[in-house]
N, C-alpha and C positions, 0 to 999 in steps of 0.2 A: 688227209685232206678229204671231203664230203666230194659226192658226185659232181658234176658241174651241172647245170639247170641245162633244160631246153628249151630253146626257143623256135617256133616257126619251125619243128621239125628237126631244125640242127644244134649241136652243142653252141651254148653262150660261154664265151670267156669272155672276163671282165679284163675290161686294159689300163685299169688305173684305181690306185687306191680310192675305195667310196665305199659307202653304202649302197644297195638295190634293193629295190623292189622288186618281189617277183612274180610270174602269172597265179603262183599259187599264194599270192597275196599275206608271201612271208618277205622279212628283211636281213638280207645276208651282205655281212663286211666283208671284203677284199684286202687283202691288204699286200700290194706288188713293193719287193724291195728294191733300192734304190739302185740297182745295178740292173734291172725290168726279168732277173730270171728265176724264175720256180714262182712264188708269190702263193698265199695264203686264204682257201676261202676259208670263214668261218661255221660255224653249223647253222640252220635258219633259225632267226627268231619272230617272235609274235609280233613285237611293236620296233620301231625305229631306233629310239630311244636305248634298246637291250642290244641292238645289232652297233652302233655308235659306241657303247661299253666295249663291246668285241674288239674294236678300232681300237679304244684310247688304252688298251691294254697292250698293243702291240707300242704306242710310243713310250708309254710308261718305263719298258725297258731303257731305250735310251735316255733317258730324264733319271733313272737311276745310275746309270753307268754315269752321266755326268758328277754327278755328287761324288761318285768313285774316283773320277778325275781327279776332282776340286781338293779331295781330301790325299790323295796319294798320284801327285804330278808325273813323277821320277817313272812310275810304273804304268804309265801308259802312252803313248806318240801317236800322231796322225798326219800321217802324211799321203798328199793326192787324195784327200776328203777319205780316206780308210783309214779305220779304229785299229791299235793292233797293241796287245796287251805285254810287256815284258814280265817274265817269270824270273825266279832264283835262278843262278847259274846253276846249283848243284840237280835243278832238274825236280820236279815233282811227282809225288808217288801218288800213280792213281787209283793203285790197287790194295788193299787193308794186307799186310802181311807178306810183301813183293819187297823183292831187295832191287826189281829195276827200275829207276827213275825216268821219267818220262819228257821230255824237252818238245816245244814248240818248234814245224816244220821241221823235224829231225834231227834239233842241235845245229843245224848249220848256221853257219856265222853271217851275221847282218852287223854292216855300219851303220850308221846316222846320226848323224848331226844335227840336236837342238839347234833352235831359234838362238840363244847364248852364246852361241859359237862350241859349247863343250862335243867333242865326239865322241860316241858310244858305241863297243862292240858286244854286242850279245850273241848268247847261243841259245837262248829261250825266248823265242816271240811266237806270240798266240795272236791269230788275226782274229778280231773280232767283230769286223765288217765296215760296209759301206756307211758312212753317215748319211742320213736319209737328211734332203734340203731343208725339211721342217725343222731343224736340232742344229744345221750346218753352223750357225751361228753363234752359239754354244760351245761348239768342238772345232773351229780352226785349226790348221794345219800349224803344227807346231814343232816340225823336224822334216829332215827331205835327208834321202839313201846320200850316201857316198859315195860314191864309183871307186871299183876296185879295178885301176890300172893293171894291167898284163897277163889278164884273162879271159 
């Protein structure tokens, strides 16, 4: 992440996704995710127009993972507006030549229950984040946890 600008002597942080303009009459994107923690400035650019690019390449991701959605349902669920990706049971291997396989949040076991009524127990879930308001519409909540009675 680039420095944060100055303003009036004190550090400027940006509190909301946008473009700015700055005293040194460059344009830098921000881009705050939708849970408001860590957030992204971009590097400055010359015109508006190139800092705007910066922007649509942060939603670009999510408009890709949609299509990921549309094309492979089974393998992904959203629930409380969070993306969260299911893997193989057998675990995947992240490393070229590693005989250990690697499981989402440590193999531990998640319920959840499609919109269908089917319930599903996994040991491979990959959170792959907050759905940002602009996309919400797209990615609806489509499964809600189970409560695991006597624990």
């Amino acid at each position: 992440m680039s420095q944060p600008h100055r303003r009036f002597g004190r550090t400027r942080r940006f509190s909301r996704t946008g473009v700015y303009h700055t005293r040194e009459n460059e344009w830098v994107a921000f881009y705050l995710p939708p849970n408001g923690y860590g957030g992204r400035e971009h590097p400055p650019r010359a015109t508006r127009a190139e800092a705007e690019a910066d922007l649509q390449k942060e939603y670009q991701y999510w408009h890709d993972l949609i299509a990921q959605v549309e094309a492979n349902p089974n393998r992904y669920v959203v629930i409380d507006g969070t993306c969260y990706g299911i893997g193989p049971e057998e675990g995947v291997q992240l490393l070229r030549n590693s005989p250990k396989r690697w499981r989402g949040f440590e193999g531990r076991e998640f319920r959840i229950r499609r919109q269908d009524g089917t319930e599903v127990v996994i040991h491979n879930l990959w959170l792959i984040g907050l759905v940002p308001a602009e996309v919400r519409h797209r990615l609806p909540d489509n499964a809600r946890w189970v409560p695991r009675y006597g624990r």
